[in-house]
N, C-alpha and C positions, 0 to 999 in steps of 0.2 A: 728149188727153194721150198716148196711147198711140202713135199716128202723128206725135208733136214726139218721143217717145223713140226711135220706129224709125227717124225721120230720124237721131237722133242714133247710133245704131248705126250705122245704114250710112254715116254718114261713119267714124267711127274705124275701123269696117273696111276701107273706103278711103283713109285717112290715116293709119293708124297705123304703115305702116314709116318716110315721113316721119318719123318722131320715135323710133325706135327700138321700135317696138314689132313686133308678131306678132300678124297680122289671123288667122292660124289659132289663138290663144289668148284666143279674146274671153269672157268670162264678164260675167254682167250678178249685181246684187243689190241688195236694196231692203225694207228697212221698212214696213210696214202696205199702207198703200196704194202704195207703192213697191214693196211686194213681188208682188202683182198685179200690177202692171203689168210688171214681170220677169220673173213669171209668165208674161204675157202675148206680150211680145215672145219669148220662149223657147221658145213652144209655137204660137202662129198663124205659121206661116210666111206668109198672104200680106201681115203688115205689111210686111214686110220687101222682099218682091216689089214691092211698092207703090214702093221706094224704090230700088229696080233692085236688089235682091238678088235674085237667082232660087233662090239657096241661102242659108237662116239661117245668118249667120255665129254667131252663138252657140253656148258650148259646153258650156256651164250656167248654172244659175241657183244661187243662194244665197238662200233666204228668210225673212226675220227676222219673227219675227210677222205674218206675213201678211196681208192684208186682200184681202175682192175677190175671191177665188178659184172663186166660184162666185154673183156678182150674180144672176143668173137664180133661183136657190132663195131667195139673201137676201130680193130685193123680192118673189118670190111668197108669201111666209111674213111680212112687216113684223109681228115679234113682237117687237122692242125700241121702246122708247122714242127719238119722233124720228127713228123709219126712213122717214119720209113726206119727209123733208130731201132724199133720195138719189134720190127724183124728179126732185130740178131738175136737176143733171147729168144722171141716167140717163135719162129721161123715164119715160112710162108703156107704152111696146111694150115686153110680154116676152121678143120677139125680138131687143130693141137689149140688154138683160141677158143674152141667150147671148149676144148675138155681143164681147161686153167678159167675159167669165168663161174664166179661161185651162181652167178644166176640162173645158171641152167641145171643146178643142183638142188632148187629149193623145192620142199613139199610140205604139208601140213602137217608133217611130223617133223620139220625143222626147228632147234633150239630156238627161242626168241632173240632178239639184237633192238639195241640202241643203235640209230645211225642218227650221226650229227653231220654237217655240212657248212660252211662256213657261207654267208650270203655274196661273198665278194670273191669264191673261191673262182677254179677252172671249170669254164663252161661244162669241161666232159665230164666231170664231177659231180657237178650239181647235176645233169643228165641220169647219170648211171643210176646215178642213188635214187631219186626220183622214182624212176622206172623199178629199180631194185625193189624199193619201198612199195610198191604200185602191186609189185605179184605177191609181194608175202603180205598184204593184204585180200590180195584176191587169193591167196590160200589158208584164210583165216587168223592171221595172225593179225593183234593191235596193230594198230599205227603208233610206229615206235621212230619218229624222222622229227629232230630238230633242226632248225634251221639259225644260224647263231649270229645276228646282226653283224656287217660292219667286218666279219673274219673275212681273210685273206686263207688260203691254203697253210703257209707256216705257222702265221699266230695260233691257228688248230690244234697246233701239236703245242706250242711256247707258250699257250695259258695251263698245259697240266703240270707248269712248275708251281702255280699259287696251288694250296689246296682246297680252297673256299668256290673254283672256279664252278661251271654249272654241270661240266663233266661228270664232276667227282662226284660232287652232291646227286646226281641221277644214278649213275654204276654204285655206291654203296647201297642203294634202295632196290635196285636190280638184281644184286646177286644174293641179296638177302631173301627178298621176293620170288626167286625161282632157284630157291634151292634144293628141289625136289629132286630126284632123279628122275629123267627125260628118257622115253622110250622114241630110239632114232627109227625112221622110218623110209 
């Protein structure tokens, strides 16, 4: 999944003045398990190498409820119910669980990220994120973690249909604010 998303980055980074766009204002965001993998393409620079980027065109991320953010702890810990399912993608090498966990990718040369969380969401969510949030502060980056009363994990994703929600109003301030070009590191 992760390597059909970085394809798809590094095309719109290469196609997007074709269509009016600004390959230096690429920002990626994604939902649960979309938001790992946002996560993911944001912070492993060699997906993107892979796909002839030599430099992450990305220049943040936005992460809604997050999921995935740290597989490697998740399946060494299988302390929910039904976490034995996340074998059949992941397999059983601990090492294929770091190498899919965007946290063991971050460094102070990491693009910046919104992370939001919902207060009612999944334990192992509110965990990840926390924790997520926890090193790219101790790697220098803001404290960029809201915590959004009252949300459940789906409402998460089913408030980005109003536009007034507190999402939106944060990511247009965000991508305005760091629309620099980012030296990946």
């Amino acid at each position: 999944m992760a390597d059909d998303c970085a394809r798809a980055v590094a095309w719109v980074a290469q196609h997007s003045a074709e269509y009016g766009g600004d390959p230096q204002r690429l920002y990626v965001m994604g939902h649960s398990a979309g938001g790992g993998l946002a996560a993911l393409l944001t912070a492993d620079n060699a997906l993107m190498a892979r796909w002839g980027m030599p430099v992450n065109p990305i220049r943040g991320a936005i992460l809604d409820d997050p999921a995935g953010l740290d597989m490697y702890d998740y399946l060494r810990k299988m302390q929910y119910p039904g976490d034995e399912e996340y074998l059949v993608p992941f397999g059983r090498d601990p090492a294929v669980w770091r190498t899919v966990s965007p946290m063991y990718y971050l460094t102070p040369g990491t693009p910046p990220f919104l992370l939001y969380v919902g207060s009612e969401t999944y334990p192992s969510i509110r965990n990840s994120s926390e924790k997520f949030q926890q090193k790219l502060t101790a790697l220098g980056h803001p404290a960029a973690m809201k915590v959004l009363p009252g949300k459940k994990h789906v409402p998460m994703v089913l408030q980005l249909y109003w536009q007034h929600n507190i999402i939106y109003q944060d990511l247009l301030q965000f991508v305005g604010s760091n629309a620099q070009p980012h030296a990946a590191q």
